[in-house]
C-alpha positions as MATLAB code, in Angstrom:
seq = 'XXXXXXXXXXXXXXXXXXXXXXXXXXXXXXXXXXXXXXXXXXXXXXXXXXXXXXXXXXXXXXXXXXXXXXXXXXXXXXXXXXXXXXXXXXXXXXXXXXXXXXXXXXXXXXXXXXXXXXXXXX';
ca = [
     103.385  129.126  120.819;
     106.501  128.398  122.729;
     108.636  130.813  124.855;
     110.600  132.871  122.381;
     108.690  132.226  119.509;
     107.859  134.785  116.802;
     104.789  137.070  117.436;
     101.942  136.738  115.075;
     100.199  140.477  114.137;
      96.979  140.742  112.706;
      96.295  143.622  110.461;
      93.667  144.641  107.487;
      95.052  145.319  104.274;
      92.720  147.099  100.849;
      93.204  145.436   98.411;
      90.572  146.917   96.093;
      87.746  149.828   96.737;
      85.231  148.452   99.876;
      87.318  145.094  100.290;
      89.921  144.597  103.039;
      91.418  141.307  103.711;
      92.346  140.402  108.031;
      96.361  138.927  107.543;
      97.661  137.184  110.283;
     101.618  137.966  109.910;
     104.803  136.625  111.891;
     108.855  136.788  110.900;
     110.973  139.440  109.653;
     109.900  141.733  107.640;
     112.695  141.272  105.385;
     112.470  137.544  104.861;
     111.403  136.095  101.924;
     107.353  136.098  102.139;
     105.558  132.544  102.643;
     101.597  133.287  101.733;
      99.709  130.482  103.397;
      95.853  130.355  102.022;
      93.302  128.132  104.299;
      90.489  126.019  102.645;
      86.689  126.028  103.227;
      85.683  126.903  105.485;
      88.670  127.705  107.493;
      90.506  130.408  108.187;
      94.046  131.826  108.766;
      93.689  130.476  112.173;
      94.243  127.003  110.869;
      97.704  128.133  109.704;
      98.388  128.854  113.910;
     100.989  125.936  113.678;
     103.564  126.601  110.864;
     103.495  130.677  111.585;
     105.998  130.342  113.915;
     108.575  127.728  112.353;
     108.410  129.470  109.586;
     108.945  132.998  111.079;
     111.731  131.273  113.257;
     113.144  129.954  109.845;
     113.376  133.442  108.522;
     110.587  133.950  106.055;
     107.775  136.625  106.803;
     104.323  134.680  107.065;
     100.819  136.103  105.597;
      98.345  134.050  106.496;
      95.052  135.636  105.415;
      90.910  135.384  105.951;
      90.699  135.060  102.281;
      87.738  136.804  100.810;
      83.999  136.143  102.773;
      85.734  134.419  105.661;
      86.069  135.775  109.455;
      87.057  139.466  109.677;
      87.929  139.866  105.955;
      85.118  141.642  103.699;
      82.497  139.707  102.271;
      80.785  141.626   99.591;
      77.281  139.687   98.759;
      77.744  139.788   94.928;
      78.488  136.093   93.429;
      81.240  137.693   90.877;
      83.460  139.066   93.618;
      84.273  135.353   94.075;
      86.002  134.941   90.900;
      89.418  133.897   89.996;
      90.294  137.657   89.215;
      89.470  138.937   92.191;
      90.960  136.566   94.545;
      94.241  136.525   92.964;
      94.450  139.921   93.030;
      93.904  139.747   97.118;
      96.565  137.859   97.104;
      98.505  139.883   94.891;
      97.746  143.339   96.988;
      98.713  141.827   99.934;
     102.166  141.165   98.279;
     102.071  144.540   97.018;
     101.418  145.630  100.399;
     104.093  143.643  102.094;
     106.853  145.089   99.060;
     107.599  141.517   98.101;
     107.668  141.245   94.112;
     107.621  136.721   94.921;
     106.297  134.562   97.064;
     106.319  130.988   98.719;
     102.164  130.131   97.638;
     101.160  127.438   99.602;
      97.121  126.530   99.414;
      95.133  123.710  101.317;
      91.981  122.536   99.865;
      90.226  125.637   98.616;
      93.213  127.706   99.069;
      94.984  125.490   96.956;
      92.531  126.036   93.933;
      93.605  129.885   94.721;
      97.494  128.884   94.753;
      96.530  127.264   91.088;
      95.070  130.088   89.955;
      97.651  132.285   90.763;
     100.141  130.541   89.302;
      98.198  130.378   85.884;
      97.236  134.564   86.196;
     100.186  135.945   87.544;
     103.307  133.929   87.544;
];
């Protein structure tokens, strides 16, 4: 990042019993929220180059390990996989961050999430 740019903060956050999800977060905490899901087999880190315009732009970034990725939890059962339960990662994390909307934006796998969400909880 450049001199003066936002700092990124990584934190965990539950989002159900046994699972917790590593966000990488820059921006205000009152800006509108941005959620920015990687595809496979990425990870947040391949967000690194739009946290900080879009933190300097005023929105608050979540950039997360989705599900079975990095530091995020990767229970071994198949059906933790499903549609339900990674939409409602997303949608604790949201919770978390007090933001009733978001900004979705999904590359390649995380774009099958962004789908998803839109269909299950619009």
């Amino acid at each position: 990042m450049t001199s003066g740019a936002p700092s990124v903060t990584r934190r965990r956050v539950a989002t159900e019993p046994g699972i917790e999800i590593d966000v990488a977060e820059a921006g205000p905490t009152d800006g509108p929220v941005v959620v920015l899901l990687h595809g496979f087999p990425e990870s947040a880190y391949s967000w690194r180059h739009q946290l900080a315009p879009l933190a300097d732009a005023g929105y608050r970034v979540l950039a997360p390990d989705q599900r079975g990725y990095v530091d995020s939890s990767a229970p071994a059962a198949a059906h933790a996989y499903s549609a339900d339960h990674l939409t409602a990662d997303v949608c604790a994390l949201l919770d978390d961050a007090g933001a009733e909307q978001a900004v979705i934006v999904g590359h390649d796998w995380g774009a099958l999430l962004a789908w998803h969400l839109a269909m299950l909880q619009p």
